[in-house]
Backbone as XML, in Angstrom:
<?xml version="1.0"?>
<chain id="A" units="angstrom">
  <residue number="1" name="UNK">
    <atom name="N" x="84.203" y="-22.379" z="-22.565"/>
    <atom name="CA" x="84.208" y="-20.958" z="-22.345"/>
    <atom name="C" x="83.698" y="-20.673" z="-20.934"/>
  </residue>
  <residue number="2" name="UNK">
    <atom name="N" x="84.772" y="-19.834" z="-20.605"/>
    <atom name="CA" x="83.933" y="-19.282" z="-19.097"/>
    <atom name="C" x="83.648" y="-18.370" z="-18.705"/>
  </residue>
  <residue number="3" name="UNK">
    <atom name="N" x="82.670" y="-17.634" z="-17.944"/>
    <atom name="CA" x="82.097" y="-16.312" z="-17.811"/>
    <atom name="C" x="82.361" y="-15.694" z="-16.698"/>
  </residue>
  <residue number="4" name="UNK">
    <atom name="N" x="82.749" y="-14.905" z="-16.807"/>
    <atom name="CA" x="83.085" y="-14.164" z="-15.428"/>
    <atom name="C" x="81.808" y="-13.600" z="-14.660"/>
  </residue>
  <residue number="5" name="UNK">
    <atom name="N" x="80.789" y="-13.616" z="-15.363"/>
    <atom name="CA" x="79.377" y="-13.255" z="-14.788"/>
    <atom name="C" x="78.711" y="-14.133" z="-13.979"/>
  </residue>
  <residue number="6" name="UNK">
    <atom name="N" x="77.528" y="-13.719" z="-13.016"/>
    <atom name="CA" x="76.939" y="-15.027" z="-12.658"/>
    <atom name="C" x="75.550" y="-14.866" z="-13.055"/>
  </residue>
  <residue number="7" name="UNK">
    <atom name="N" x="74.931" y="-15.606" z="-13.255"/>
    <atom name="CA" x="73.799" y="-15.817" z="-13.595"/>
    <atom name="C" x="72.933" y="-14.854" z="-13.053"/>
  </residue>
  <residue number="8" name="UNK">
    <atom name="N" x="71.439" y="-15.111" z="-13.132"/>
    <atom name="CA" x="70.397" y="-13.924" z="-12.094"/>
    <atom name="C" x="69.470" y="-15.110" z="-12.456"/>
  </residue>
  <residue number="9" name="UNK">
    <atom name="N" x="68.722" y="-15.669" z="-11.578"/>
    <atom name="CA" x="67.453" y="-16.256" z="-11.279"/>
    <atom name="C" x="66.312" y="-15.406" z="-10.586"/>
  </residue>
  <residue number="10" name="UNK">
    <atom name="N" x="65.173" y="-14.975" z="-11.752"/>
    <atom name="CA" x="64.065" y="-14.798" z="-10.740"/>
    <atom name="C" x="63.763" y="-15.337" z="-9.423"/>
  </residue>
  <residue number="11" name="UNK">
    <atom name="N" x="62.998" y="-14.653" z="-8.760"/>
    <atom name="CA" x="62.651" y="-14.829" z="-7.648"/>
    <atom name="C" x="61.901" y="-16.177" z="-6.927"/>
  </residue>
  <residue number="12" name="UNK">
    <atom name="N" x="60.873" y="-16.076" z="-8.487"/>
    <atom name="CA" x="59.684" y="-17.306" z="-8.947"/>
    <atom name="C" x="60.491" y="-18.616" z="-9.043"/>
  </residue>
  <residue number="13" name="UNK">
    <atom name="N" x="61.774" y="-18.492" z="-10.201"/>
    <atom name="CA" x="62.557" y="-19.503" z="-10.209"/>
    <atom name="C" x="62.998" y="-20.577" z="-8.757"/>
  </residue>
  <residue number="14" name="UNK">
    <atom name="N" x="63.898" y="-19.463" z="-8.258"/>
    <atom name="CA" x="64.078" y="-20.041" z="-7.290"/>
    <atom name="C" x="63.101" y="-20.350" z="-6.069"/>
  </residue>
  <residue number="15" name="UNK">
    <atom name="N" x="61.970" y="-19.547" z="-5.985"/>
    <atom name="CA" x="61.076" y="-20.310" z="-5.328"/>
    <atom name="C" x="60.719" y="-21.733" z="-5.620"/>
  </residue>
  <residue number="16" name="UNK">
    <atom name="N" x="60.536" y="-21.680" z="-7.023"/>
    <atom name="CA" x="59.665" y="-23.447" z="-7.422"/>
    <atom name="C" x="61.162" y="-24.058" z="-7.146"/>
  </residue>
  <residue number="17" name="UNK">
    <atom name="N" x="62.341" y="-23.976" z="-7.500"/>
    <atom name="CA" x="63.132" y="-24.750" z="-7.056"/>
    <atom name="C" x="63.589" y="-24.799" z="-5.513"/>
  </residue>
  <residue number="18" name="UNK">
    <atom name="N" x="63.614" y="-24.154" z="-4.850"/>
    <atom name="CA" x="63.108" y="-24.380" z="-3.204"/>
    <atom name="C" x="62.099" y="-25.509" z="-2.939"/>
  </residue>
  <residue number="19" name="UNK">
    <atom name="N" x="61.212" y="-25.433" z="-3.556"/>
    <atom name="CA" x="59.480" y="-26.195" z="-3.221"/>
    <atom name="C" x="59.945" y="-27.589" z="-4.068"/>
  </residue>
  <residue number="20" name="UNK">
    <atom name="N" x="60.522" y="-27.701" z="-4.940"/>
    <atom name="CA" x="60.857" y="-28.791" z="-5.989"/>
    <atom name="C" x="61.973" y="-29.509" z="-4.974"/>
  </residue>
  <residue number="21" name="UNK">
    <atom name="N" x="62.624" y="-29.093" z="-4.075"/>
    <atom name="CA" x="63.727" y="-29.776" z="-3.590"/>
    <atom name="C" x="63.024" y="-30.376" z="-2.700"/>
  </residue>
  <residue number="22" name="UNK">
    <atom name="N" x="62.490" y="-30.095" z="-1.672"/>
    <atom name="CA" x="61.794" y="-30.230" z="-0.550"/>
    <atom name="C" x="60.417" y="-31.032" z="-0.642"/>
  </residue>
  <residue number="23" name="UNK">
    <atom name="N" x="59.628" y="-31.080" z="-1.672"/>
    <atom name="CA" x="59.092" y="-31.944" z="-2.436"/>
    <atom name="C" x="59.368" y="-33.361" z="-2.904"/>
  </residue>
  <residue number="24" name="UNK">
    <atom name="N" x="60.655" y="-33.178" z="-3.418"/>
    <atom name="CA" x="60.955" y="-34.252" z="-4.408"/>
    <atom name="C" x="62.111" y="-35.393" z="-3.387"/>
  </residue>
  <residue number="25" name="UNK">
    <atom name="N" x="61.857" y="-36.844" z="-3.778"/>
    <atom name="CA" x="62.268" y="-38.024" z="-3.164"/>
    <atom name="C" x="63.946" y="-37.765" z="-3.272"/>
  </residue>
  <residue number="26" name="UNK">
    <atom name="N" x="64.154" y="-37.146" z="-4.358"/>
    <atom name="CA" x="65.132" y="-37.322" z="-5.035"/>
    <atom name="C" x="66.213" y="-36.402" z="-4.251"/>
  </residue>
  <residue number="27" name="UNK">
    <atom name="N" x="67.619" y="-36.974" z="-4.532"/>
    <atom name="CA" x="68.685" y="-36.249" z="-3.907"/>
    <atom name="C" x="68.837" y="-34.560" z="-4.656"/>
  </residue>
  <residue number="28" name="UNK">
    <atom name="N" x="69.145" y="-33.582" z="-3.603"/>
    <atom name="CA" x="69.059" y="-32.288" z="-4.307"/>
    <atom name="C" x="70.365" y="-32.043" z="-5.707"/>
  </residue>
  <residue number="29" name="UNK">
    <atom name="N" x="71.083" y="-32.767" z="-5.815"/>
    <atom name="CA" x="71.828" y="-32.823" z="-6.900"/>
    <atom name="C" x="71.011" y="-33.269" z="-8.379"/>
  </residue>
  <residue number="30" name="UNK">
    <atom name="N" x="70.061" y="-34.252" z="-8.062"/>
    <atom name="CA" x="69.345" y="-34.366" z="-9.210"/>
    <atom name="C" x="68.515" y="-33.245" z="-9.503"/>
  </residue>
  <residue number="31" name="UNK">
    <atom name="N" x="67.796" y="-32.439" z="-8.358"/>
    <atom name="CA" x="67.349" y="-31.681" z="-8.572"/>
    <atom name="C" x="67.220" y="-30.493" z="-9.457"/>
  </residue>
  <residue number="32" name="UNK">
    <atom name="N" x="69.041" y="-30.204" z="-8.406"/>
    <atom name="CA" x="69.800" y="-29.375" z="-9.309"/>
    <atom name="C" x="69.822" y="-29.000" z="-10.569"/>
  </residue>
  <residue number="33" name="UNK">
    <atom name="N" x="69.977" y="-30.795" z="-11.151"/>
    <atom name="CA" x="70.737" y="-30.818" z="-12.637"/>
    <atom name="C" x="68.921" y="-31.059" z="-13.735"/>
  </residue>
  <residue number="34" name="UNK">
    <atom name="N" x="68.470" y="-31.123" z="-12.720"/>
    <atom name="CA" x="66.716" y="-30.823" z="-13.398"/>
    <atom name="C" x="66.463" y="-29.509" z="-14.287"/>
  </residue>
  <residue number="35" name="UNK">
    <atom name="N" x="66.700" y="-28.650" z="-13.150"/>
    <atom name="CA" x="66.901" y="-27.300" z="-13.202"/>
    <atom name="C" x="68.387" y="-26.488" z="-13.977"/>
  </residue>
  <residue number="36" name="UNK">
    <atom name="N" x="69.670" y="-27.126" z="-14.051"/>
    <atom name="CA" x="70.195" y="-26.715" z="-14.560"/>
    <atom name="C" x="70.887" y="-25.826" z="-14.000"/>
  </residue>
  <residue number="37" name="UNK">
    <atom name="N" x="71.108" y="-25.963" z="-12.143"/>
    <atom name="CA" x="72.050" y="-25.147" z="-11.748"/>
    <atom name="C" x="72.763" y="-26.275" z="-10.635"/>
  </residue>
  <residue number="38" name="UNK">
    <atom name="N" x="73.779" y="-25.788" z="-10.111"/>
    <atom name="CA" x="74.605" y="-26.469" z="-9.577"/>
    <atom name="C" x="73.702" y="-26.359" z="-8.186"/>
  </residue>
  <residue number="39" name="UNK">
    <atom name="N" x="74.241" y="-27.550" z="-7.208"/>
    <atom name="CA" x="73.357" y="-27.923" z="-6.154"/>
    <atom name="C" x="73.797" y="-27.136" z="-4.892"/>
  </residue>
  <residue number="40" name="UNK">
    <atom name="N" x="75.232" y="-26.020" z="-4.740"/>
    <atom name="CA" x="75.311" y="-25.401" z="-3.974"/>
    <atom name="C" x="74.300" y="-24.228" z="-3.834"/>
  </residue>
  <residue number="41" name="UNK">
    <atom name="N" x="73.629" y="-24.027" z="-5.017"/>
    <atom name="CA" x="72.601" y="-22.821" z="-4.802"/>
    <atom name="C" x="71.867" y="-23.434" z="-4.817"/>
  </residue>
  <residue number="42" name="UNK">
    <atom name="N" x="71.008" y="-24.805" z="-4.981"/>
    <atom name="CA" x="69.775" y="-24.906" z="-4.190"/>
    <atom name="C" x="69.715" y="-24.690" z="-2.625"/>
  </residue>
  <residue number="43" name="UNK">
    <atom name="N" x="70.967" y="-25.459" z="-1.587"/>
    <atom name="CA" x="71.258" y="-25.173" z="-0.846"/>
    <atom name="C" x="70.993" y="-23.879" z="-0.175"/>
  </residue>
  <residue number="44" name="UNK">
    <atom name="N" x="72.007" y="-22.713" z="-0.881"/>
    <atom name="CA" x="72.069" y="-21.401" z="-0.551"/>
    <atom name="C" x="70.461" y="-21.097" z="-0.537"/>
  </residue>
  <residue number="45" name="UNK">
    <atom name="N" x="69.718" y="-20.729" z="-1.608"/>
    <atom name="CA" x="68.404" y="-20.550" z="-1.907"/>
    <atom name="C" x="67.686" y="-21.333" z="-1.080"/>
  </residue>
  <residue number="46" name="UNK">
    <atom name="N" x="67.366" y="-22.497" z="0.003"/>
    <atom name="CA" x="66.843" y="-23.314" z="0.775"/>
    <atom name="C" x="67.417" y="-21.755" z="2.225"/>
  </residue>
  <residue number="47" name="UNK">
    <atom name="N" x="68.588" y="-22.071" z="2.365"/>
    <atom name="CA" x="68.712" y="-21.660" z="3.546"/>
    <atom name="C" x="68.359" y="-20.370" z="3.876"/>
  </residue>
  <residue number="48" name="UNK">
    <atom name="N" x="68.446" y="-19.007" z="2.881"/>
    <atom name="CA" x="67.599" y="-18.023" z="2.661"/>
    <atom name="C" x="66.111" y="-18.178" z="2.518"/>
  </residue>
  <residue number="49" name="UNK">
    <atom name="N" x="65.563" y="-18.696" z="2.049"/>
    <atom name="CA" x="64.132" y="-19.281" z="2.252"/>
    <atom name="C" x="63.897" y="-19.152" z="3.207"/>
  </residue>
  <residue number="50" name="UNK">
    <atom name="N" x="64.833" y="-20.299" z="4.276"/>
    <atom name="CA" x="64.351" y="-20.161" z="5.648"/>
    <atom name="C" x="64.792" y="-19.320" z="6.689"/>
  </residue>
  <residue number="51" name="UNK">
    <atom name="N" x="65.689" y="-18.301" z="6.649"/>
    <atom name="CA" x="65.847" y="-16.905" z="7.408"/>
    <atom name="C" x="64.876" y="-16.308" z="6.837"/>
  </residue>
  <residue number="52" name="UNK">
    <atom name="N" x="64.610" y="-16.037" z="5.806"/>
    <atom name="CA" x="63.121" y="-14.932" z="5.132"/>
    <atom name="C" x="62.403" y="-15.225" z="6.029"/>
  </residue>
  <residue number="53" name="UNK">
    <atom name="N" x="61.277" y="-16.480" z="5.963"/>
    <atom name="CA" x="60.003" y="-17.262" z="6.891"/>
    <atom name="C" x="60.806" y="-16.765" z="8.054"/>
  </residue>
  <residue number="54" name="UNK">
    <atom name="N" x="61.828" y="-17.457" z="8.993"/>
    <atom name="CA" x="61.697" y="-16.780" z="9.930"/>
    <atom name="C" x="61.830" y="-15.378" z="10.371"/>
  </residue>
  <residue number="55" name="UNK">
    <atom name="N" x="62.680" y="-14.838" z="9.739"/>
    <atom name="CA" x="62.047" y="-12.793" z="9.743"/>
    <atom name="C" x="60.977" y="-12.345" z="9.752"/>
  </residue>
  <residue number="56" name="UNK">
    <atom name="N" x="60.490" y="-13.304" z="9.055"/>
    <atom name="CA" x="58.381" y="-12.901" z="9.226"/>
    <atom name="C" x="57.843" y="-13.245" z="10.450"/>
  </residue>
  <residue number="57" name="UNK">
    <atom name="N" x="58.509" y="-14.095" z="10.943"/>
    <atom name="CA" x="57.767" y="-14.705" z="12.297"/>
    <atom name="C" x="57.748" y="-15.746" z="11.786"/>
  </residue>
  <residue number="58" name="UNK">
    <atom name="N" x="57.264" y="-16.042" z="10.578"/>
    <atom name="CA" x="56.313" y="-17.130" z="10.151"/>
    <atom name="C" x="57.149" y="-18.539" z="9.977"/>
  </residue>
  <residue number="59" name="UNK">
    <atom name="N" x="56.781" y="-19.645" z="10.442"/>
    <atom name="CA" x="56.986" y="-21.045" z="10.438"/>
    <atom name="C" x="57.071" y="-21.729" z="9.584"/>
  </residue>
  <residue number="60" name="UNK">
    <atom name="N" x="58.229" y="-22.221" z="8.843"/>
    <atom name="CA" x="58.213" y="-23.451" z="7.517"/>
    <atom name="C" x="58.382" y="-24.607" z="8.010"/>
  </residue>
  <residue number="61" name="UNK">
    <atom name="N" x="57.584" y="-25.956" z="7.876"/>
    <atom name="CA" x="57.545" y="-26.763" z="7.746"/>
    <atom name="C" x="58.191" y="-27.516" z="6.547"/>
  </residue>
  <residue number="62" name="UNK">
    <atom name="N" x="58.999" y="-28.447" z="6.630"/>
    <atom name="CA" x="59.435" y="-29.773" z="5.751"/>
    <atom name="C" x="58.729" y="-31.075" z="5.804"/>
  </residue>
  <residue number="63" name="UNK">
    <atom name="N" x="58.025" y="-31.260" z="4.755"/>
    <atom name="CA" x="57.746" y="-32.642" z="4.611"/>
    <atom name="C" x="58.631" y="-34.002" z="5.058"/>
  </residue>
  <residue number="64" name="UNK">
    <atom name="N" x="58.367" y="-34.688" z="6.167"/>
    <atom name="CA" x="58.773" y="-35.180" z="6.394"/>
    <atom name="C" x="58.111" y="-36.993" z="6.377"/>
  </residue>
  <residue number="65" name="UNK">
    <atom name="N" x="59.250" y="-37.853" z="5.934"/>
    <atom name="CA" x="58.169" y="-39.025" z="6.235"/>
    <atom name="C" x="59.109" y="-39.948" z="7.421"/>
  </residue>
  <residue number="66" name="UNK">
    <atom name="N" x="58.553" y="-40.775" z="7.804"/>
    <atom name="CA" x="59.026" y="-41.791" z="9.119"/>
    <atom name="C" x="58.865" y="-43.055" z="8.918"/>
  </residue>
  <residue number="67" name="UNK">
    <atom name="N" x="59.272" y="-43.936" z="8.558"/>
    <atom name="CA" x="59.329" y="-44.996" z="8.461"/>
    <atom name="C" x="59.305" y="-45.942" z="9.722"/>
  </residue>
  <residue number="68" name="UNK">
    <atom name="N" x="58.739" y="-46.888" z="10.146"/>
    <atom name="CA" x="58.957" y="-47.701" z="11.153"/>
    <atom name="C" x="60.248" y="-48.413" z="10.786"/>
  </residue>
  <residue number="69" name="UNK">
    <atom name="N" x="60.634" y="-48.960" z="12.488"/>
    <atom name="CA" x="62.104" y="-49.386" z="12.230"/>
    <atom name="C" x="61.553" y="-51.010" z="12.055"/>
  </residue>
  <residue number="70" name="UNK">
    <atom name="N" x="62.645" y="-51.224" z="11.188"/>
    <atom name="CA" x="62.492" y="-52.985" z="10.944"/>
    <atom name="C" x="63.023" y="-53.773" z="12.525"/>
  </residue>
  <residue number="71" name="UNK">
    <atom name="N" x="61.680" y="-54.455" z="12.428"/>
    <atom name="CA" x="61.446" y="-55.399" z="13.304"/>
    <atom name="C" x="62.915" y="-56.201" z="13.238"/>
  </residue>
  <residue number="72" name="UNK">
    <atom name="N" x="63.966" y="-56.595" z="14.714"/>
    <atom name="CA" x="64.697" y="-57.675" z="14.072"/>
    <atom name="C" x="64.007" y="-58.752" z="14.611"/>
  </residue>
  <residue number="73" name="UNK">
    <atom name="N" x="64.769" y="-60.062" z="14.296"/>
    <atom name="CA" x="64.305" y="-61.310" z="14.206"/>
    <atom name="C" x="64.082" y="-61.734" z="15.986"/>
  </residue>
  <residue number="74" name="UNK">
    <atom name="N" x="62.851" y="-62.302" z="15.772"/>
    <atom name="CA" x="62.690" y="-62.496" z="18.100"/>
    <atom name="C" x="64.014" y="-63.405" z="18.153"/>
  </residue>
  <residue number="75" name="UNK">
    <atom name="N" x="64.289" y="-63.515" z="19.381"/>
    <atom name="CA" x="65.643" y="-63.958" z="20.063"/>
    <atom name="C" x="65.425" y="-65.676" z="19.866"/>
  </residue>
  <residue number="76" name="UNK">
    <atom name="N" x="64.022" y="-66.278" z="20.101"/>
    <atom name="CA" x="64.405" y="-67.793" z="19.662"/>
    <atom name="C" x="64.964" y="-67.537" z="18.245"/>
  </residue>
  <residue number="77" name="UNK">
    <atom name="N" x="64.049" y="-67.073" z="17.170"/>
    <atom name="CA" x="64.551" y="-67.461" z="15.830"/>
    <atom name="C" x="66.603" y="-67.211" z="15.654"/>
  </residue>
  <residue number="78" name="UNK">
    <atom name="N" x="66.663" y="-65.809" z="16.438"/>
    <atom name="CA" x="68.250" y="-66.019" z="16.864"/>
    <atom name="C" x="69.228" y="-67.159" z="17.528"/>
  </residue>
  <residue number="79" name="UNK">
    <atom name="N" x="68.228" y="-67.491" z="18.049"/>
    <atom name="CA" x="68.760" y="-69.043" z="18.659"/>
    <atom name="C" x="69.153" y="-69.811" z="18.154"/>
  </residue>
  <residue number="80" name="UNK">
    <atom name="N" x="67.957" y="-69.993" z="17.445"/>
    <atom name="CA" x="67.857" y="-71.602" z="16.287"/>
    <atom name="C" x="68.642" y="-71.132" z="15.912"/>
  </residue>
  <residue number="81" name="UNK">
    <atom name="N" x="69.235" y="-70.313" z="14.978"/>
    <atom name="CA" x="70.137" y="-69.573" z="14.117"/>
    <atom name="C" x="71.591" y="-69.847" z="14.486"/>
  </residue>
  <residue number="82" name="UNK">
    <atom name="N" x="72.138" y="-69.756" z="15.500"/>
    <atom name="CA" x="73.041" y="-70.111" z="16.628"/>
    <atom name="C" x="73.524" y="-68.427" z="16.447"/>
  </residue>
  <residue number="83" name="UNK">
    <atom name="N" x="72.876" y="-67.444" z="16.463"/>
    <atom name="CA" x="73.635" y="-66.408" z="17.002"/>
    <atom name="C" x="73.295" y="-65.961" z="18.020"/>
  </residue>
  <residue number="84" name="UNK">
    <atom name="N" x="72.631" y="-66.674" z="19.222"/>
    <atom name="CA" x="72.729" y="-66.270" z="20.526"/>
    <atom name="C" x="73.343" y="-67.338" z="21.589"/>
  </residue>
  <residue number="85" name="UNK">
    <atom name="N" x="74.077" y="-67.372" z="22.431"/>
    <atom name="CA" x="74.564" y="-68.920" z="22.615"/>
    <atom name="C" x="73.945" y="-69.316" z="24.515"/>
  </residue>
  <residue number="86" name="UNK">
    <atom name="N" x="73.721" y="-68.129" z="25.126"/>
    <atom name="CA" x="73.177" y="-67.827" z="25.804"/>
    <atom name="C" x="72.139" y="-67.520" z="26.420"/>
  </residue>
  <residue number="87" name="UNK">
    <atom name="N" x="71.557" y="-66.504" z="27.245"/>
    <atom name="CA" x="70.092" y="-66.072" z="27.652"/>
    <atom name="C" x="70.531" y="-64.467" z="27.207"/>
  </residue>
  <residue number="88" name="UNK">
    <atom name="N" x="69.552" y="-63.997" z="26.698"/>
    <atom name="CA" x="69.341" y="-62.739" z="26.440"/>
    <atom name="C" x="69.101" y="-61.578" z="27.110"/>
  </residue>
  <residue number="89" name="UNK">
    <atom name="N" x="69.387" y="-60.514" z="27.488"/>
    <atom name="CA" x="69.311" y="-59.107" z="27.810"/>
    <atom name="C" x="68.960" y="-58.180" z="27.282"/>
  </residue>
  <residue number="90" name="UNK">
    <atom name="N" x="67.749" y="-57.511" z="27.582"/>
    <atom name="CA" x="67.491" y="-55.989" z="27.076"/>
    <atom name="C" x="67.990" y="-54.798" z="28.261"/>
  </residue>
  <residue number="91" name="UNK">
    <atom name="N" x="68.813" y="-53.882" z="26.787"/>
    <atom name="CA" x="68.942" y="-52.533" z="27.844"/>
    <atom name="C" x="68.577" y="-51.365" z="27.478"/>
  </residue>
  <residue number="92" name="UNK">
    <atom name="N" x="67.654" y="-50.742" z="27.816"/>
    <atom name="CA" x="66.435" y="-49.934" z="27.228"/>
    <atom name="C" x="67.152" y="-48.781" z="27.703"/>
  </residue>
  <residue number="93" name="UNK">
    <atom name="N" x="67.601" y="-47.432" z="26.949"/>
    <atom name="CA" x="68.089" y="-46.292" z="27.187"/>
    <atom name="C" x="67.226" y="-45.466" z="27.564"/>
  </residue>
  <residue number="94" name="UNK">
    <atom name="N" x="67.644" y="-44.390" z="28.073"/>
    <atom name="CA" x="66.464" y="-43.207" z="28.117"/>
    <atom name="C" x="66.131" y="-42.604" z="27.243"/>
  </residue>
  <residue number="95" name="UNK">
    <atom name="N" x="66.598" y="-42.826" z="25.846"/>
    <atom name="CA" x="65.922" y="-41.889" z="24.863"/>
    <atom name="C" x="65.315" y="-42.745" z="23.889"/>
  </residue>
  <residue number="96" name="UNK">
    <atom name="N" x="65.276" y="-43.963" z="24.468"/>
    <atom name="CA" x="64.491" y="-45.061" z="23.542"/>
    <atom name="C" x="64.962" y="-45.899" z="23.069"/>
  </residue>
  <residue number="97" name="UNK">
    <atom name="N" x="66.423" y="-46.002" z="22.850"/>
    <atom name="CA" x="67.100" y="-47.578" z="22.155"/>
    <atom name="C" x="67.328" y="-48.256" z="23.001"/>
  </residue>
  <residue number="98" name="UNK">
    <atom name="N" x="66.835" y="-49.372" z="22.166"/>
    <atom name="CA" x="66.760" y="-50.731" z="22.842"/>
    <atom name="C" x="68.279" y="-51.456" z="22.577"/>
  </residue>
  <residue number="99" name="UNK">
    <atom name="N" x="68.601" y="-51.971" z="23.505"/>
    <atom name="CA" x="69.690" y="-53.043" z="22.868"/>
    <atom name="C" x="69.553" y="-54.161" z="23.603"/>
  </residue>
  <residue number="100" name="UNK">
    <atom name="N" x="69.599" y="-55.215" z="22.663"/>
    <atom name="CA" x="69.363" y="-56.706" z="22.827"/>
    <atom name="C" x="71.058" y="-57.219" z="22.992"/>
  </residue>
  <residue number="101" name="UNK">
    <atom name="N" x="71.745" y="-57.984" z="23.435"/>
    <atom name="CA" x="72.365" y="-58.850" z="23.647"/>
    <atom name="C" x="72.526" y="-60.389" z="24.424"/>
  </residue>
  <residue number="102" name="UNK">
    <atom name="N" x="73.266" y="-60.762" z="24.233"/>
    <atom name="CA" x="73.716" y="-62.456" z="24.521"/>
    <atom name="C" x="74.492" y="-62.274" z="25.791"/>
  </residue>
  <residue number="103" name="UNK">
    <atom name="N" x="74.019" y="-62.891" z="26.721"/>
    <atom name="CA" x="74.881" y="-62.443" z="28.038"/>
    <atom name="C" x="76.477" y="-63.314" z="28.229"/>
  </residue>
  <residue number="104" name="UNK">
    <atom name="N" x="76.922" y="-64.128" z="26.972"/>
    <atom name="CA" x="78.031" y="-64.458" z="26.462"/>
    <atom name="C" x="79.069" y="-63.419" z="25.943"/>
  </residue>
  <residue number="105" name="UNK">
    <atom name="N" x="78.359" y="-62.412" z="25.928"/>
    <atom name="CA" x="79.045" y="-61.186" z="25.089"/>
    <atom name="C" x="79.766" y="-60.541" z="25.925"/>
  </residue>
  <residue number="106" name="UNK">
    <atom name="N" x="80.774" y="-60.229" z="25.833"/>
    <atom name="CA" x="82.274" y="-60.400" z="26.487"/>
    <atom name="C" x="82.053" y="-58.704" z="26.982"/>
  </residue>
  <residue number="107" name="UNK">
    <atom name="N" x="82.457" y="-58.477" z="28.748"/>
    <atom name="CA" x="82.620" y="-56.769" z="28.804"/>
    <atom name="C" x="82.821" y="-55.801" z="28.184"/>
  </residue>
  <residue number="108" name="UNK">
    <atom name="N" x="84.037" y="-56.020" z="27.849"/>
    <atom name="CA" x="84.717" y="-55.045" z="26.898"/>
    <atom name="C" x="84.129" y="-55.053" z="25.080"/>
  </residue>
  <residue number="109" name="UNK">
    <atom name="N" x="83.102" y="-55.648" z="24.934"/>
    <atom name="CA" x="82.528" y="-55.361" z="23.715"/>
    <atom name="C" x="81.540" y="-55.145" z="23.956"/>
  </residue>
  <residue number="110" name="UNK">
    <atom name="N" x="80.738" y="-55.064" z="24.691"/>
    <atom name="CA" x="79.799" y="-54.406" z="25.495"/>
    <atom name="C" x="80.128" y="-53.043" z="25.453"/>
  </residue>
  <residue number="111" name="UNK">
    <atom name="N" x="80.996" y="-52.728" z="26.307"/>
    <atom name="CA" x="81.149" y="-51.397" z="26.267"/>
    <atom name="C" x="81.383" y="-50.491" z="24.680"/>
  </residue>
  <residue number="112" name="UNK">
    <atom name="N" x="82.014" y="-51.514" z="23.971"/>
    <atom name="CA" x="82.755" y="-50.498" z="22.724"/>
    <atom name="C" x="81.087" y="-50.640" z="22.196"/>
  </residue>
  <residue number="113" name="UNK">
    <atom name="N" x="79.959" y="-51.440" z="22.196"/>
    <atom name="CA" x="78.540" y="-50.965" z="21.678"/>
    <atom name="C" x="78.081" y="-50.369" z="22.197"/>
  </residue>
  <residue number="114" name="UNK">
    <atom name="N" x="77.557" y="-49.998" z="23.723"/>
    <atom name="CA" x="77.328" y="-48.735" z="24.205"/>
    <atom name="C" x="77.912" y="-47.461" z="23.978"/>
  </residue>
  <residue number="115" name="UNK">
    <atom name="N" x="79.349" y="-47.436" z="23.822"/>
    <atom name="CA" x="80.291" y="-46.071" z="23.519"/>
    <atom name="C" x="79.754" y="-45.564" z="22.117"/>
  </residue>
  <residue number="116" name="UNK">
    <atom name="N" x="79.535" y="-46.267" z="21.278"/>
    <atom name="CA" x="79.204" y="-45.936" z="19.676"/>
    <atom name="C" x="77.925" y="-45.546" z="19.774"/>
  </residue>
  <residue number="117" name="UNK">
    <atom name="N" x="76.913" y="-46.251" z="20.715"/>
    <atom name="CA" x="75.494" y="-45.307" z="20.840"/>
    <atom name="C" x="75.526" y="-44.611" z="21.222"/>
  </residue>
  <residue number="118" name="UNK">
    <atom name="N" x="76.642" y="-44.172" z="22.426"/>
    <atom name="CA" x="76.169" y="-42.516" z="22.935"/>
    <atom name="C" x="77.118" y="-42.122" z="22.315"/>
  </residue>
  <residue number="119" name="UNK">
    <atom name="N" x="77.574" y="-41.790" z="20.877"/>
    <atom name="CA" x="78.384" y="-41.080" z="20.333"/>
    <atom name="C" x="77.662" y="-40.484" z="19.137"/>
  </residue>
</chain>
């Protein structure tokens, strides 16, 4: 059966489900289906959230976490390994990536890995 109506969620509702999304590890579809509404209105309800706060002036913050990047393996252990066959190169970008290569590594694939980082 289908309703031509749409629902009405308190205000409260959709607040804790705002705070429950943004909170929780979990993808907002699970969220969603926590709650029992489809995940385009958590969305919608997130993004109104945050035009409200900013109409106030006022600043929302998202929990955010950062993980360190995994260490790769130092260039001898690449060696031994035989995936370096050469002497090694770092080329340190300006916005912080590093790229390591094998100075065996052919121009033109060089370039197609640089092109994909600044893309």
């Amino acid at each position: 059966m289908v309703s031509d109506r749409r629902r009405w969620h308190a205000p409260e509702f959709r607040a804790r489900v705002v705070i429950a999304s943004y909170e929780s590890r979990r993808p907002i579809r699970e969220v969603a289906a926590q709650y029992g509404i489809h995940p385009s209105l958590v969305f919608r309800w997130r993004r109104e959230a945050r035009a409200k706060a900013q109409a106030k002036g006022g600043t929302s913050f998202i929990p955010v976490m950062v993980a360190p990047a995994p260490e790769p393996p130092p260039l001898e252990r690449r060696r031994e390994q035989g995936t370096l066959s050469g002497q090694a190169v770092s080329l340190v970008f300006p916005d912080g990536v590093r790229l390591e290569f094998d100075t065996g590594l052919s121009a033109d694939r060089l370039r197609e890995i640089v092109g994909a980082l600044r893309s």
